[in-house]
C-alpha positions as CSV (number, residue, x, y, z in Angstrom):
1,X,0.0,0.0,0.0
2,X,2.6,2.4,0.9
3,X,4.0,2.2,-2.7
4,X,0.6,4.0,-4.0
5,X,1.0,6.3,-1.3
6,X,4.4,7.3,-2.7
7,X,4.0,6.8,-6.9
8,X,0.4,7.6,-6.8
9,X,-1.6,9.9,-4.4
10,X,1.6,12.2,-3.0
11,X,2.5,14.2,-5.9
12,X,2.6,17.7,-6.7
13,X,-0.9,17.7,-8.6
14,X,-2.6,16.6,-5.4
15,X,-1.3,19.3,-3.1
16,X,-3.8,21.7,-3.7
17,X,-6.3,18.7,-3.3
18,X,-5.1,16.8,-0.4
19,X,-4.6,20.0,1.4
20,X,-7.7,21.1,1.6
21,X,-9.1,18.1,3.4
22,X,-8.3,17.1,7.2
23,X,-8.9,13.2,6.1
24,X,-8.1,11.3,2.8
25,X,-10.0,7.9,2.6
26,X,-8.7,6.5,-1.0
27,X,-10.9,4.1,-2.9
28,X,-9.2,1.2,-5.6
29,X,-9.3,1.5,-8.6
30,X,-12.4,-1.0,-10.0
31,X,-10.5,-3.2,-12.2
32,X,-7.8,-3.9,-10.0
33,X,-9.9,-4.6,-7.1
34,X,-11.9,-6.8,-9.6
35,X,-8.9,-8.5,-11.0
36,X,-6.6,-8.8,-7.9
37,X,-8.8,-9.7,-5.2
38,X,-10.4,-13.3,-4.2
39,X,-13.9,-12.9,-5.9
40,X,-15.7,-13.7,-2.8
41,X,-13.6,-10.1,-1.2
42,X,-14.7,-8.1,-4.4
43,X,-18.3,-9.3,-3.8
44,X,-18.8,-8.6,-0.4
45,X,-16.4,-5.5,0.0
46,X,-18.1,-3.7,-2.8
47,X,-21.8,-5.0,-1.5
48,X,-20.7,-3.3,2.1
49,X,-19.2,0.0,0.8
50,X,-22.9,0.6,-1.1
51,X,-24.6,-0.5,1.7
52,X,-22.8,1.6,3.9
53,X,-22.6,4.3,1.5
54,X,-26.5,4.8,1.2
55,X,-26.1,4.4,5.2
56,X,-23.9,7.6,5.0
57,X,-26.3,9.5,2.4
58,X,-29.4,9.2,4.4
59,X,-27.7,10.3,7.5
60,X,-26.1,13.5,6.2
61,X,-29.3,13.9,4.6
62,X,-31.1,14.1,8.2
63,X,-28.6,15.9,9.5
64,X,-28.8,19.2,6.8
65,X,-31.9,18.8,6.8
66,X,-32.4,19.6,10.1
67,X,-29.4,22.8,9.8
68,X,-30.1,26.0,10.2
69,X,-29.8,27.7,6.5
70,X,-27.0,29.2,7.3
71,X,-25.3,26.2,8.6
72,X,-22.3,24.4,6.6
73,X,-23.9,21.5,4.6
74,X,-21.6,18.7,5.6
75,X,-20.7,16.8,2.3
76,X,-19.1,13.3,1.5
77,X,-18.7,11.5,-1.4
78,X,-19.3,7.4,-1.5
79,X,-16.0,5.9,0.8
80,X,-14.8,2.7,0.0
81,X,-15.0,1.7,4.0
82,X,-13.7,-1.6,3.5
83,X,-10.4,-0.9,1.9
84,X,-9.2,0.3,5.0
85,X,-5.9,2.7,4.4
86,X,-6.5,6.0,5.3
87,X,-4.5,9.4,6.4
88,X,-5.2,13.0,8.0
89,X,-3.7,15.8,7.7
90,X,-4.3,18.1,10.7
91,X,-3.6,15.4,13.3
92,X,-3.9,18.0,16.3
93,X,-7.3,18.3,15.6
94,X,-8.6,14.9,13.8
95,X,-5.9,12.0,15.7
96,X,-8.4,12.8,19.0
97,X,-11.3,10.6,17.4
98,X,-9.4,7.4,16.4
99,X,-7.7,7.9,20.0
100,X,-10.6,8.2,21.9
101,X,-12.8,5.8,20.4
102,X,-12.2,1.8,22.1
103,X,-13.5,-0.5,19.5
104,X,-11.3,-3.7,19.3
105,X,-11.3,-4.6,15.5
106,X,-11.8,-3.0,12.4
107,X,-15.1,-0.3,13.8
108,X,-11.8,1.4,15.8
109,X,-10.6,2.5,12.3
110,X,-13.9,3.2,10.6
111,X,-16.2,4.4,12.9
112,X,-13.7,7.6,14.1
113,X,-14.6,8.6,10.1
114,X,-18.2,8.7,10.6
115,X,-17.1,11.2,13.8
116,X,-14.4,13.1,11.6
117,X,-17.8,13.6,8.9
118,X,-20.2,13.7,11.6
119,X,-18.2,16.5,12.8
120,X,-17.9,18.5,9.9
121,X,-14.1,17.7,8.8
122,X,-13.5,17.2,5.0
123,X,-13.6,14.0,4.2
124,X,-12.0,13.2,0.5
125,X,-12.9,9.9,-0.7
126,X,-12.5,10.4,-3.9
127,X,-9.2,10.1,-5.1
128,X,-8.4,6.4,-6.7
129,X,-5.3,4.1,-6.6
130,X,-4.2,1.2,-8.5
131,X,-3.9,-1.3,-5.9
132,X,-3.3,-5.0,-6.7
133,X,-3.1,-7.3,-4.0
134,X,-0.3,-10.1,-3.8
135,X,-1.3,-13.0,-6.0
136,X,-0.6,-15.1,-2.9
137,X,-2.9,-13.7,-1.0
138,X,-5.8,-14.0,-3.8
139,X,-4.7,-17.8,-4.0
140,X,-5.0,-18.3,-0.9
141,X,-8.6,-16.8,-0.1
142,X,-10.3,-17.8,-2.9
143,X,-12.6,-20.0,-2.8
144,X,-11.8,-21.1,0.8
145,X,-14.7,-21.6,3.0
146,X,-13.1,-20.1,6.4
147,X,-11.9,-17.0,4.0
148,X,-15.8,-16.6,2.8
149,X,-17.3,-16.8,6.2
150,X,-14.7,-14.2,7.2
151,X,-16.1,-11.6,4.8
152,X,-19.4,-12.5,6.1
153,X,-18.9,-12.0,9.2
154,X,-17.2,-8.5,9.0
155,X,-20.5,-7.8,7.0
156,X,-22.4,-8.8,9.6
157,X,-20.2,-7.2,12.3
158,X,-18.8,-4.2,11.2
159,X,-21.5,-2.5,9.2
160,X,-24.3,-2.5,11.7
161,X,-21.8,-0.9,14.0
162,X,-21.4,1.6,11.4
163,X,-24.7,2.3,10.8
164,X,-25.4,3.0,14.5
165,X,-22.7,5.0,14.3
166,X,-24.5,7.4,12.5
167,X,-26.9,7.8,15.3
168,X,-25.8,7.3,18.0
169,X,-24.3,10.4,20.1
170,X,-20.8,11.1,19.4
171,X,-18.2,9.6,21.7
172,X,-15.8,12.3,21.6
């Protein structure tokens, strides 16, 4: 991962991007993430980030709805949640929500997002790398029933958490 950090997302034509956001959450390109990952991965990682996504559209949709006009609309486009790299860039101010929050698994990296939009922070999800997983990796998942019922569980696991995440009060 940390090679598409360096050859694809920190470069000089993403400075005036990447600095006008607090948090970067990058999403894969399709048709790597297609190609490179065990089938069953693709399936149920892209079936969660829409799921989660239309989680995160009616929420913010509540929430500015019930602003004042003269409010900030709080904005984010569709995350990929379940790709799971992620950086911020005014730490002082943002590393306070991952540290705070005391989930054990993979909600203690995905739920302090929802805070950081729930809060008002900008949030870009938008910018794509070219990741391909280790063929290795891919052999060794696919079509392997402990590997399957993995991916269901963190379905069935980590995305309610999310979506209550949305509602719930803020922890921090």
């Amino acid at each position: 991962m940390m090679r598409c950090w360096q050859t694809e997302v920190i470069h000089e034509e993403n400075d005036s991007l990447l600095s006008n956001y607090d948090t970067i959450c990058p999403k894969r390109n399709d048709v790597c993430f297609k190609k490179s990952y065990p089938i069953e991965q693709y399936h149920s990682e892209s079936y969660g980030n829409y799921y989660m996504n239309c989680v995160m559209k009616g929420a913010l949709k509540a929430v500015n709805d019930a602003k004042n006009e003269k409010d900030p609309v709080i904005r984010c486009e569709g995350i990929d949640w379940h790709f799971g790299p992620f950086a911020f860039r005014i730490p002082q101010e943002v590393a306070p929500l991952w540290l705070k929050y005391e989930g054990i698994s993979y909600d203690a990296q995905l739920i302090p997002i929802v805070a950081v939009i729930r809060k008002g922070y900008a949030v870009n999800s938008t910018l794509e790398v070219n990741f391909l997983l280790d063929e290795k990796m891919k052999n060794q998942e696919e079509d392997n029933l402990d590997f399957i019922e993995k991916r269901l569980y963190q379905l069935n696991d980590l995305d309610p958490k999310l979506k209550q995440s949305w509602k719930d009060d803020l922890y921090c």
